[in-house]
C-alpha positions as CSV (number, residue, x, y, z in Angstrom):
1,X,5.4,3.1,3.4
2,X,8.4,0.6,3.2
3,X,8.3,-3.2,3.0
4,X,9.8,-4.7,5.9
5,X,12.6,-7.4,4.9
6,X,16.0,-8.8,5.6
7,X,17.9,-5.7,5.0
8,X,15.2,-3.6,7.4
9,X,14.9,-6.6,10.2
10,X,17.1,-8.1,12.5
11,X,15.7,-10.8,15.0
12,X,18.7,-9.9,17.5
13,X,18.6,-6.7,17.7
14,X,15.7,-5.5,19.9
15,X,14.4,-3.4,16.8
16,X,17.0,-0.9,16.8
17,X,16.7,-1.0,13.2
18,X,13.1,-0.6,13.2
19,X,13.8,2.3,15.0
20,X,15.9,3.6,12.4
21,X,13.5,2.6,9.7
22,X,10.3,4.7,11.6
23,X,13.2,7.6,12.7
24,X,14.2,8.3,9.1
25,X,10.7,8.7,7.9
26,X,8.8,5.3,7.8
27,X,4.9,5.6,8.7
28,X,3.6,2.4,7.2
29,X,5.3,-1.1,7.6
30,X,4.5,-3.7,4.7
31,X,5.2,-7.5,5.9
32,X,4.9,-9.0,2.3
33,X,3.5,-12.9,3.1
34,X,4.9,-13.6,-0.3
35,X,7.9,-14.4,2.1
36,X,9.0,-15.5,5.0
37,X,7.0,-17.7,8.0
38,X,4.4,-17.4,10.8
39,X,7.5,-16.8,13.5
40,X,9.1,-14.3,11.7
41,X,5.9,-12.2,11.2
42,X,4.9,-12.4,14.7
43,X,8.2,-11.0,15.6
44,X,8.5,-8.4,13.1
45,X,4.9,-7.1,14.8
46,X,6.4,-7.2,17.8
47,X,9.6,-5.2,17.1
48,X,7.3,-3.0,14.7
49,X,5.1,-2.3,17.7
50,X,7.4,-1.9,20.3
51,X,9.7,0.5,18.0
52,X,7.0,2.9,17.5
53,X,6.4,3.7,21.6
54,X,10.3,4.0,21.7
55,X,9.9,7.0,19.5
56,X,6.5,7.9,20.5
57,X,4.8,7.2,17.2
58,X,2.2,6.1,15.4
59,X,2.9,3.0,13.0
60,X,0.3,1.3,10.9
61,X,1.3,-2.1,10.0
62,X,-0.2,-3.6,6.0
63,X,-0.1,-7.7,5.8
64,X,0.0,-7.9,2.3
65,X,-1.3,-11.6,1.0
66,X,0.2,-13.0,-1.9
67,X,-3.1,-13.3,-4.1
68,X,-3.2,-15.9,-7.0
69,X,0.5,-15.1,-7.5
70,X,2.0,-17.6,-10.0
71,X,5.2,-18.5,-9.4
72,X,8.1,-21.1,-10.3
73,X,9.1,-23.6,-7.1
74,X,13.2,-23.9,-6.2
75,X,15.5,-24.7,-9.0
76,X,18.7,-26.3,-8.3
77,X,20.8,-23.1,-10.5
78,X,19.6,-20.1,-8.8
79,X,20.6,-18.6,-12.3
80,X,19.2,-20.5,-14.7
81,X,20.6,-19.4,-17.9
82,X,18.1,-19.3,-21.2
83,X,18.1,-18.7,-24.8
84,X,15.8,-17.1,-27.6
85,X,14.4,-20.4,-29.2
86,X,14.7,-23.0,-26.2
87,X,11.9,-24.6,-24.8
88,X,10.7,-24.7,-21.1
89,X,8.5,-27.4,-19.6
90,X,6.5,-25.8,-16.6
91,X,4.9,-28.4,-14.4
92,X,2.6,-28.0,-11.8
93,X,3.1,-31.6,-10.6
94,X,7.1,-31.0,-9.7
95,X,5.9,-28.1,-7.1
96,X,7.4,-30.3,-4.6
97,X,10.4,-32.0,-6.0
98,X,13.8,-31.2,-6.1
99,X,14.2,-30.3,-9.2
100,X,17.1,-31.8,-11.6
101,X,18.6,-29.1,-13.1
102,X,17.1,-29.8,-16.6
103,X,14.4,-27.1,-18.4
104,X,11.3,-28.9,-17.2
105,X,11.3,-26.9,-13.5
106,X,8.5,-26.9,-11.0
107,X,5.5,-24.6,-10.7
108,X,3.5,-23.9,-7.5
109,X,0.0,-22.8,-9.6
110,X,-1.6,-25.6,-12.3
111,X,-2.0,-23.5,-15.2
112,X,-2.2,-26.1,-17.6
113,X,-6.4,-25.7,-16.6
114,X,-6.4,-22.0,-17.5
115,X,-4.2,-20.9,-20.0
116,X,-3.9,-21.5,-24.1
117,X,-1.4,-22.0,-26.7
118,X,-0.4,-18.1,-27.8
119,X,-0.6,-16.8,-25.1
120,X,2.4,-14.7,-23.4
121,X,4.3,-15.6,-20.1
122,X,6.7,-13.3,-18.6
123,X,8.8,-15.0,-16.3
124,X,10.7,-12.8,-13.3
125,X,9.2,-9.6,-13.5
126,X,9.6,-9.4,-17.3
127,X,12.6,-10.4,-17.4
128,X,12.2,-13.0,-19.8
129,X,9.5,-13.6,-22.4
130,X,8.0,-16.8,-23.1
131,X,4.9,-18.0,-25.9
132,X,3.2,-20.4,-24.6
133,X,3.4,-23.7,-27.8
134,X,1.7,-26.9,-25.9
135,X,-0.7,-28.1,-23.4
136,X,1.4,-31.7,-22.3
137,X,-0.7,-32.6,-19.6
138,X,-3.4,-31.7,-16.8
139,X,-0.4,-30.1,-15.0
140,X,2.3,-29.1,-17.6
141,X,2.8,-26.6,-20.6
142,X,5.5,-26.4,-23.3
143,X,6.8,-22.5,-23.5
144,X,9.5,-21.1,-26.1
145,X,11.5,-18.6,-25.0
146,X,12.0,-15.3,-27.3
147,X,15.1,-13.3,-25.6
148,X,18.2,-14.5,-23.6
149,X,18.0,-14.3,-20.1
150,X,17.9,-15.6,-16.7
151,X,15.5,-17.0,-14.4
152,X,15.8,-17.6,-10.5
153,X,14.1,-20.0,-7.9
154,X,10.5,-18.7,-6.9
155,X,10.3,-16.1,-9.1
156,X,7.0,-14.7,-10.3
157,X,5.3,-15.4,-13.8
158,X,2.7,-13.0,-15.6
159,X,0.0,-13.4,-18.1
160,X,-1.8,-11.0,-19.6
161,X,-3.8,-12.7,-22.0
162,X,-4.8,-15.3,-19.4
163,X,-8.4,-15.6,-18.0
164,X,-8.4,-16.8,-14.4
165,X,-11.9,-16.4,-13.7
166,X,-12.6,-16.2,-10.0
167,X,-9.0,-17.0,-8.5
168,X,-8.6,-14.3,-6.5
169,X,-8.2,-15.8,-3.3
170,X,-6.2,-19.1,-3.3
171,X,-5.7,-21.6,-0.2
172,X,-2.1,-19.6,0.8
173,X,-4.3,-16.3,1.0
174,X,-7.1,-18.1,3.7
175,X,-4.8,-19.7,5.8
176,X,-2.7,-16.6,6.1
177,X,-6.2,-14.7,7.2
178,X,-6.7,-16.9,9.3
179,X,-3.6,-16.3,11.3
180,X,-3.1,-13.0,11.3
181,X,-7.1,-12.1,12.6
182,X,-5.8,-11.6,16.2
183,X,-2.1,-10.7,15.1
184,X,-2.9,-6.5,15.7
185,X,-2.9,-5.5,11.9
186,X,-4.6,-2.0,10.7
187,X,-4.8,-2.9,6.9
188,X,-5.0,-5.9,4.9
189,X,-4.2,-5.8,1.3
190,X,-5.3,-8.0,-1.2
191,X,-3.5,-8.6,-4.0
192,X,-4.6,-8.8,-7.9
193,X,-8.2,-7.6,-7.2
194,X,-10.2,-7.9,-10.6
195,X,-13.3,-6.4,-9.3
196,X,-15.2,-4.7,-6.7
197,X,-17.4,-7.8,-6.6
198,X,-14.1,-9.4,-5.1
199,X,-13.7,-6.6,-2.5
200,X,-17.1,-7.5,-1.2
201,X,-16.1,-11.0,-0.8
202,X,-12.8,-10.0,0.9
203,X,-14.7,-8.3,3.2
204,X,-16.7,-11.4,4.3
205,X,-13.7,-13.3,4.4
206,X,-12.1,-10.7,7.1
207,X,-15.3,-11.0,8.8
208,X,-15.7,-14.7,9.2
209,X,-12.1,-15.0,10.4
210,X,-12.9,-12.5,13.3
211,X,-11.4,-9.5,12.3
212,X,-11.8,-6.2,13.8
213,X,-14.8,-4.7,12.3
214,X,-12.6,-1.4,12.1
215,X,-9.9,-3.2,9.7
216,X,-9.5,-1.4,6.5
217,X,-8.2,-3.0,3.0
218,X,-6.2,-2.2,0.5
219,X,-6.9,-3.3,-3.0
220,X,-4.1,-3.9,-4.8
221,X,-4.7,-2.9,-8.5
222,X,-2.5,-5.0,-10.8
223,X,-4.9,-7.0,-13.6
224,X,-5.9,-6.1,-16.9
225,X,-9.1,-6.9,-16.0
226,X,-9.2,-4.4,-12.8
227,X,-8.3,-1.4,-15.8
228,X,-10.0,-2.3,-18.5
229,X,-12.5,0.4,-17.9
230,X,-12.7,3.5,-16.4
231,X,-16.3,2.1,-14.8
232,X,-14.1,-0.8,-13.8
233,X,-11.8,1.5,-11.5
234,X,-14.4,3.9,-10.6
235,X,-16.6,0.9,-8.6
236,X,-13.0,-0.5,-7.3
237,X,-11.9,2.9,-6.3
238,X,-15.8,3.2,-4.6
239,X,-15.7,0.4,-2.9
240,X,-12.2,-0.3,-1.5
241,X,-11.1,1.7,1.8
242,X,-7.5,1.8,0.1
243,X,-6.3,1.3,-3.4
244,X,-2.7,0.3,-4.2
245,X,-1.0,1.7,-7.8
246,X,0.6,-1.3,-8.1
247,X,2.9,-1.2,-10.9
248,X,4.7,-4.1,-11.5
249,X,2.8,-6.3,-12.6
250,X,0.2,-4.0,-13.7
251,X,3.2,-3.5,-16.5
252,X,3.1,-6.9,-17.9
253,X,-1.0,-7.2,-17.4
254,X,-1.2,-4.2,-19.7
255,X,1.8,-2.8,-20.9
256,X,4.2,0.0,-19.4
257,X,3.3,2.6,-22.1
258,X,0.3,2.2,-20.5
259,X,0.9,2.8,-16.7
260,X,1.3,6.2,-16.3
261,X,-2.2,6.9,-17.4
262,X,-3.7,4.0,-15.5
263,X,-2.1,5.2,-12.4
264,X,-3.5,9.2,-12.9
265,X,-7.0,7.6,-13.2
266,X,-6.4,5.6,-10.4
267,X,-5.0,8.4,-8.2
268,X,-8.3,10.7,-9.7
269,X,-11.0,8.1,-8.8
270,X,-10.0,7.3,-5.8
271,X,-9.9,11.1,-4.7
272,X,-13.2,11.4,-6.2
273,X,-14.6,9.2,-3.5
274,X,-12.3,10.3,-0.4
275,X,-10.0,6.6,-0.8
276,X,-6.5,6.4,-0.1
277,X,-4.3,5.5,-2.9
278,X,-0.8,4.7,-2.5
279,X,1.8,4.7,-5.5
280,X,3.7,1.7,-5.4
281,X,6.2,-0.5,-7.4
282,X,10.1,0.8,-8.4
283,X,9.6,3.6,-6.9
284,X,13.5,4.2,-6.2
285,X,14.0,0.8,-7.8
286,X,18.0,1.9,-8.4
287,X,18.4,2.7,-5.0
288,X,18.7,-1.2,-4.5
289,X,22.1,-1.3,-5.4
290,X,22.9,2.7,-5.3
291,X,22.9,5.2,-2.3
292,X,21.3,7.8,-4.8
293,X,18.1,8.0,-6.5
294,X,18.2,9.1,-10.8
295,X,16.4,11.9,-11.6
296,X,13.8,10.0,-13.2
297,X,12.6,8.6,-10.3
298,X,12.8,11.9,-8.2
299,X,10.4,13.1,-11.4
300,X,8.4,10.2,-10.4
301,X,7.7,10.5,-6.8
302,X,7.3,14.4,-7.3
303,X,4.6,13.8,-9.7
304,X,2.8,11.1,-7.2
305,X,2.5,13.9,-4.6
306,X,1.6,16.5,-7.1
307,X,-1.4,14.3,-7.8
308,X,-2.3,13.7,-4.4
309,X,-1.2,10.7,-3.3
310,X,-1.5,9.8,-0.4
311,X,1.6,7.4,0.4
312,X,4.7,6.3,-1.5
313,X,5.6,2.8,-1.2
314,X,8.9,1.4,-1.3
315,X,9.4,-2.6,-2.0
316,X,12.6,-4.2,-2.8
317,X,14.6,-1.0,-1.8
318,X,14.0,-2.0,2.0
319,X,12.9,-5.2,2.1
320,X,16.7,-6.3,0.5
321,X,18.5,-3.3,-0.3
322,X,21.7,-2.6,-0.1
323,X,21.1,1.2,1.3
324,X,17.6,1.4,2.8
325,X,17.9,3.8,4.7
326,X,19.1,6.0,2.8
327,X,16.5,5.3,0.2
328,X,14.0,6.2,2.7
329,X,15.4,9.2,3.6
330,X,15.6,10.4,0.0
331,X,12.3,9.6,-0.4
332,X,11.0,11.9,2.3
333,X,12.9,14.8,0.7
334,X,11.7,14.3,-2.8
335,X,8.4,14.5,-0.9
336,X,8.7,17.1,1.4
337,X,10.7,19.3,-1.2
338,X,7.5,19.0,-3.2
339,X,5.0,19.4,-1.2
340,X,6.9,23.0,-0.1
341,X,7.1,23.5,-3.7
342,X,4.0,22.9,-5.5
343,X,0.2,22.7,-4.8
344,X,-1.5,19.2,-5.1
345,X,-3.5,19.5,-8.4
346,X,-7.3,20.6,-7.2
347,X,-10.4,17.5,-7.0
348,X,-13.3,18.7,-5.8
349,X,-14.6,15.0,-3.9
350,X,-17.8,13.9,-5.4
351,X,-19.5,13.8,-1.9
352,X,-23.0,15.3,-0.3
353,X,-23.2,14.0,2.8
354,X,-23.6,16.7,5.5
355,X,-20.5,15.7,7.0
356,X,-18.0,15.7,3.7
357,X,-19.4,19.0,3.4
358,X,-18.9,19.8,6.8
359,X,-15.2,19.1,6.9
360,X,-15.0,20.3,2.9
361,X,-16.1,23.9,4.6
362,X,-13.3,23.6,7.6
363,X,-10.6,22.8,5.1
364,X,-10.9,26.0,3.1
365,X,-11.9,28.5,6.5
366,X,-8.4,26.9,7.2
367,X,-6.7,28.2,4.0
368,X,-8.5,31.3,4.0
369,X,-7.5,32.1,7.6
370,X,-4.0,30.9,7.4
371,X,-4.4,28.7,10.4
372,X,-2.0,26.7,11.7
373,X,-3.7,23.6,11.8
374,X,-6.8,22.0,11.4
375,X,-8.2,19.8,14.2
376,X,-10.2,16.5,13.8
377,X,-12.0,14.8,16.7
378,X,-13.0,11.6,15.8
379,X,-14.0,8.3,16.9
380,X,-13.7,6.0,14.0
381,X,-11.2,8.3,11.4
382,X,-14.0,8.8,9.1
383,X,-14.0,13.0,9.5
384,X,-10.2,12.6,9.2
385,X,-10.2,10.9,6.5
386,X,-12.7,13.2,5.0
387,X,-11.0,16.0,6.0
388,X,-7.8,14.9,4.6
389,X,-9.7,14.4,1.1
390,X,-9.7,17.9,0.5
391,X,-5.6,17.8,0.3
392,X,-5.3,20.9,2.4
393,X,-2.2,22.8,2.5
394,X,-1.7,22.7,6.3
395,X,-1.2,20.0,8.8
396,X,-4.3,18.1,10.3
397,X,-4.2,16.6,13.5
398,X,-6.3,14.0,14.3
399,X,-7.4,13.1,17.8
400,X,-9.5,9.9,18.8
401,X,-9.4,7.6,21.5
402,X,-8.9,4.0,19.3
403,X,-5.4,3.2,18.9
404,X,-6.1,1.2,16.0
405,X,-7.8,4.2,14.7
406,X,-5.2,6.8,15.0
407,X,-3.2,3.9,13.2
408,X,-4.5,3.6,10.5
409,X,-4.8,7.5,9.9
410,X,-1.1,7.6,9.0
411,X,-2.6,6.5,5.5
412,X,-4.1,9.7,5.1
413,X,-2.2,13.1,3.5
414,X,-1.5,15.5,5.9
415,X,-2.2,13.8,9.0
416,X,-0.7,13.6,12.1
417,X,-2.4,11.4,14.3
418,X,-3.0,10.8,18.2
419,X,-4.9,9.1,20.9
420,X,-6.2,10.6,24.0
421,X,-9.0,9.5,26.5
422,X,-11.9,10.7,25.3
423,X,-13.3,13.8,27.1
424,X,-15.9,17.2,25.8
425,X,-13.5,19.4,23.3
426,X,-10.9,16.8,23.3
427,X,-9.5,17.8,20.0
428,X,-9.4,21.1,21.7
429,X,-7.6,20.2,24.6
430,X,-4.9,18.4,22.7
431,X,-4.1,21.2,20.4
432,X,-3.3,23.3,23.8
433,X,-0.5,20.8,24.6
434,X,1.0,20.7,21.8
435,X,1.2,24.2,21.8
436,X,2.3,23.9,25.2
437,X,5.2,21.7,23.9
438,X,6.2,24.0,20.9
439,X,4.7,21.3,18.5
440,X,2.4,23.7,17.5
441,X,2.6,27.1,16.1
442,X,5.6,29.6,16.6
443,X,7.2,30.0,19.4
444,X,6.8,33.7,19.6
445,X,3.2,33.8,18.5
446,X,-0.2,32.4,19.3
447,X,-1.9,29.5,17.3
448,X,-5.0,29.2,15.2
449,X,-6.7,26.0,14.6
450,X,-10.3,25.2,12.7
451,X,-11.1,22.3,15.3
452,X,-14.0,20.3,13.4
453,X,-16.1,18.0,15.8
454,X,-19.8,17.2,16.8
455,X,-22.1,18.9,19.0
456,X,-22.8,15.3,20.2
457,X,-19.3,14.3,21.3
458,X,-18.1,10.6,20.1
459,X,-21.1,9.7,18.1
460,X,-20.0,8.2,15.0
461,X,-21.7,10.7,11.8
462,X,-22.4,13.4,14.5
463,X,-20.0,15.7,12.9
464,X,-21.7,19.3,12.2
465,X,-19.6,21.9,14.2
466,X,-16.4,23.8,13.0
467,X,-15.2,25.9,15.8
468,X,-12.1,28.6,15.5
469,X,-10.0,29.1,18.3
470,X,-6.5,30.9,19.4
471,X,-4.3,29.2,21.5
């Protein structure tokens, strides 16, 4: 999964480097609306779209909203330079003036109405600490800084000890629903999700603004308040289609000793239920000014897939990278190396429907049978995704006739997704041309799949039926 940006998009170019981007290894294209305008999303859609039946492909394609992000407005020294001991005035009322050069710089949230005097503020992504000493006004605090440093225009400002109540979904985040309901997306992703209470209500919002019933979201876990339990991320992890490891600011929410943990629970409750999880945030983070990853983060991505994962996200390496393609393709190699190398660590999923167990059975007749593939007909991904739950050790290939569908199913581990015209064995009929195409199997020898479908053929639930067959 890679963030699209200005060293992965070119408005001239035709989306030739899209092209790259999805050739090298790309399945999931981010457009962060932290960034950027209306026309420039539209387009990036467009090349997305257009690069991806180029190479024959699917592509899903995340808008990520911004959530209740808090961050400073422009400042007239993009490199503002501060010391331990001086004093910041933050001020919600300047979010639109040009601002003077002086410490008292603009704001674009009013957190003089939620925050109080002790608390911490880390301003650009940690970078440098602040203590907040004085409520001035409705719309300004006093902070004190306590390390040298520097801080940029529009750069983002955390804290942790900070109660925001039921801020989840600010004016930016409605508008920019509100555009992109007919814009083609297969995910949305909401950012600093506290609760699965707000899921519910992001869920309404999608409605209301006409999107596709089949749209799936993506929570993006970054609060304290989203961790501070592991009944807190066991209902988030229940009730999202997709949760997001999100890292970053998870690290200033609760601390980076704490992370790694966090993120195994994360990745563990959301297998539990059959979610999709995503690892996210520096991922190859030195890969933004190097064409090599360090070992350290080649320990981290292994140990995302050993724990089932089921995508890697990359965020500043390709939205403004120097090398991001490159990064992307050592990415997939850390991945692929891995997964050759080492089992995904075993989770039963705590399912009983007939169907989970249906497609639980198919998965290990696969492994026990050595097939070559397993098979999924489906008509609205949810045997897929079920399937893919078990982490088999094979390739699945999914076959349904909803484009958006078969989009969004290049979430899932293992999958390799398609769309054909709905007809009876379907799922059947495609493995026998990709056979026919050498995509399947070897060459020299016939193919087994474990084809998993339903006796009643594109009813959504009516899976029951796991058939064997040799092509």
């Amino acid at each position: 999964m890679a963030t699209i940006g200005p060293a992965t998009w070119n408005d001239d170019d035709d989306a030739k480097t899209i092209e790259q981007v999805l050739a090298t290894g790309v399945d999931i294209c981010r457009l962060n609306f932290s960034h950027g305008d209306y026309d420039e999303k539209i387009k990036q859609i467009h090349g997305i779209r257009l690069a991806a039946e180029r190479l024959g492909r699917r592509v899903a394609i995340v808008q990520d909203l911004q959530g209740p992000k808090i961050r400073l407005g422009d400042i007239k020294d993009d490199n503002l330079l501060v010391k331990t001991g001086d004093e910041l005035i933050l001020d919600y009322a300047l979010r639109d003036a040009e601002h003077d050069g002086s410490f008292t710089l603009p704001l674009q949230y009013n957190l003089a109405a939620k925050v109080k005097v002790g608390e911490i503020a880390w301003i650009y992504d940690g970078k440098v600490k602040t203590t907040i000493t004085e409520i001035i006004s409705p719309t300004a605090i006093k902070v004190r800084v306590e390390n040298d440093g520097a801080i940029k225009r529009k750069k983002g400002i955390n804290l942790p000890d900070t109660d925001f109540g039921s801020d989840v979904f600010p004016e930016k985040d409605l508008e920019d629903i509100r555009f992109g309901a007919d814009k083609d997306f297969d995910f949305v992703a909401f950012s600093f999700i506290q609760s699965a209470e707000n899921l519910v209500e992001a869920r309404r919002l999608l409605k209301e603004a006409g999107y596709p019933d089949s749209i799936k979201i993506i929570a993006k876990i970054e609060t304290k308040q989203a961790v501070i339990s592991d009944a807190a991320m066991d209902a988030i992890a229940r009730e999202a289609d997709v949760v997001m490891v999100a890292r970053g600011d998870m690290a200033y929410e609760v601390g980076m000793s704490a992370v790694p943990t966090i993120q195994r629970k994360l990745v563990h409750f959301c297998r539990k239920y059959g979610t999709q999880v995503i690892v996210a945030t520096q991922t190859m983070g030195t890969m933004l000014d190097s064409p090599i990853p360090t070992r350290a983060e080649a320990d981290n991505v292994a140990s995302a897939v050993i724990m089932g994962a089921d995508a890697i996200m990359l965020s500043e390496e390709t939205a403004v990278g120097k090398f991001p393609l490159e990064t992307i393709t050592a990415l997939r190699s850390i991945i692929e190396y891995t997964q050759e190398n080492n089992e995904v660590e075993y989770l039963k999923p705590d399912t009983e429907l007939p169907v989970e167990r249906i497609c639980r059975q198919g998965v290990k007749l696969a492994e026990s049978l050595d097939a070559d593939a397993i098979v999924t007909e489906t008509k609205t991904g949810f045997t897929t995704w079920l399937t893919s739950a078990n982490r088999p050790s094979r390739r699945i290939i999914s076959v349904t006739s909803d484009s958006r569908v078969a989009n969004q199913l290049v979430m899932c581990y293992a999958v390799d997704s398609y769309v054909m015209g709905y007809e009876p064995d379907y799922g059947l009929c495609f493995a026998e041309r990709l056979r026919n195409e050498g995509c399947l199997g070897h060459s020299d020898e016939e193919a087994l799949v474990v084809i998993i479908s339903g006796r009643q053929q594109n009813v959504v639930g009516g899976t029951d039926t796991i058939q064997i067959r040799t092509i």
